[in-house]
Structures are given as C-alpha cells and as structure tokens.
C-alpha positions as CSV (number, residue, x, y, z in Angstrom):
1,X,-10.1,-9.3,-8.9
2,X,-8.8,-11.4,-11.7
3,X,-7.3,-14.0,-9.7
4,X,-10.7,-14.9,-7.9
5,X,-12.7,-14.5,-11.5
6,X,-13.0,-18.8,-14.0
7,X,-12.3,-15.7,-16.7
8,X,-11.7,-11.9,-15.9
9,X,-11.5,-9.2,-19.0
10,X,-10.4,-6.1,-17.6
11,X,-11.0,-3.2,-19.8
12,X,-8.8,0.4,-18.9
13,X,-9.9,3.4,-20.8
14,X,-7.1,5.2,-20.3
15,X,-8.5,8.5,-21.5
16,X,-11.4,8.4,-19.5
17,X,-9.6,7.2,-16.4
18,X,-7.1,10.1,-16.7
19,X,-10.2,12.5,-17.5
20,X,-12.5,11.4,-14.6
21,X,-9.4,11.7,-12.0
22,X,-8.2,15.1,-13.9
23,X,-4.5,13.9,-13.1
24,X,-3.2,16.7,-15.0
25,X,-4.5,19.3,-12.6
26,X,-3.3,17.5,-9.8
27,X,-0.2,18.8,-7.3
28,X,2.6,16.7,-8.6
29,X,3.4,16.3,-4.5
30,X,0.2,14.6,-3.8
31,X,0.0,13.0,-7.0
32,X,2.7,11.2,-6.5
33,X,1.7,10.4,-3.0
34,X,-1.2,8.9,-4.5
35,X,0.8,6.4,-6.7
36,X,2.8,5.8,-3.8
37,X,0.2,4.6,-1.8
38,X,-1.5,2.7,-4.3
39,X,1.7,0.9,-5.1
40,X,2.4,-0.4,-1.7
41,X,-1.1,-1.4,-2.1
42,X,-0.6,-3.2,-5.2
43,X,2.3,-4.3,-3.7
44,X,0.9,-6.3,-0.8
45,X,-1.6,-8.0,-3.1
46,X,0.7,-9.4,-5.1
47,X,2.7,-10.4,-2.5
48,X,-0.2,-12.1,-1.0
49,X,-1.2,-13.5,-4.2
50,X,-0.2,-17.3,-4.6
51,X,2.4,-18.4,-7.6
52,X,-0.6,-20.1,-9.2
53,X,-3.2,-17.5,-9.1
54,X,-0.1,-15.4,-10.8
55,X,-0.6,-17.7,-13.7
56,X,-4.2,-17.7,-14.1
57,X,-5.2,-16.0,-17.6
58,X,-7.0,-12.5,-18.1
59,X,-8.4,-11.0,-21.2
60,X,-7.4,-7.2,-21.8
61,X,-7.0,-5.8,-25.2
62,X,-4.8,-9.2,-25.6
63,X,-5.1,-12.6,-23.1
64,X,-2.1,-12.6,-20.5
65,X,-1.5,-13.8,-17.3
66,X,-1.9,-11.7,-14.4
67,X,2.0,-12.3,-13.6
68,X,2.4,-10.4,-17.3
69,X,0.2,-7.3,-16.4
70,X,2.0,-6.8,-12.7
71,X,5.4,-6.7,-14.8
72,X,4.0,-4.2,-17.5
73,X,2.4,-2.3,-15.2
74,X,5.5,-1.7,-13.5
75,X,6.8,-0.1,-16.8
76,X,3.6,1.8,-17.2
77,X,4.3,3.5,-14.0
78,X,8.1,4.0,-14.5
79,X,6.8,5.7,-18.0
80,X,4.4,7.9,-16.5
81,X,6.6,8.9,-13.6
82,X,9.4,9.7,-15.6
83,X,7.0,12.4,-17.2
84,X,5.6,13.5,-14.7
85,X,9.0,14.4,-13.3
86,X,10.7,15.9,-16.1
87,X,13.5,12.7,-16.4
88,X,14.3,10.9,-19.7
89,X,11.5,9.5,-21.5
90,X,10.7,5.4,-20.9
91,X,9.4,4.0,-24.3
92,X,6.2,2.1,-23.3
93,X,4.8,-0.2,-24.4
C-alpha cells in the first residue's frame, strides 16, 4: 500500500490484468457488481487515509501523489464503464 511504503512504484499491466481476469467474458451484471464492490472498497480506504498520506509520492509510469492516482482512477473507471454500457465514450487519459 503506497501510503505505508518510504517509496512505492506500482506497475499495472493493463493487458495482462484484463487477460488474467478474462473481463471480456464476464456477465456485465456481475461485472459490474464486481467494480461496485471494489469501489466501496476503495472508497473506505481513502476515506480512512489521512490528508498527508494522500500527499505522499508514488512512482508509476510517471511520479504522482497518491491523491493524483485516486482522481484518475476515477476517470479510468467512468471510461471503462461508459463502454461497458454502451453510453458516450469518456476520452481517458
């Protein structure tokens, strides 16, 4: 957990996340019971995550601060979702 780690990198494969969890061959219903749940997970963490741990650096593909990657992943979701639901596309990143 990046706010616990003197200097996290968190690496996401994207295509072999996606592959491993075969998302594409999921039910849409569970699939997006899944997210659900994982969300209100996510949700409590970071609610449960104090101000300055929300400022404490990460390295990814770029350095940010964890505050950054909750924000973005937000739009991540919101961009998969969409598709996964047939709405208007959400340009991410």
């Amino acid at each position: 957990m990046a706010q616990y780690e003197s200097n996290p990198v968190i690496i996401y494969q994207q295509d072999e996340w996606v592959r491993i969890n075969n998302y594409q061959l999921y039910p849409l219903e569970d699939l997006i019971q899944l997210w659900y749940l994982l969300n209100k997970q996510i949700c409590v963490i970071l609610n449960n995550t104090s101000k300055d741990n929300l400022q404490r650096s990460c390295q990814t593909e770029s350095l940010h601060i964890i505050e950054w990657l909750a924000k973005d992943y937000i739009k991540h979701m919101k961009h998969h979702l969409h598709q996964a639901l047939g709405l208007d596309p959400i340009a991410y990143p």
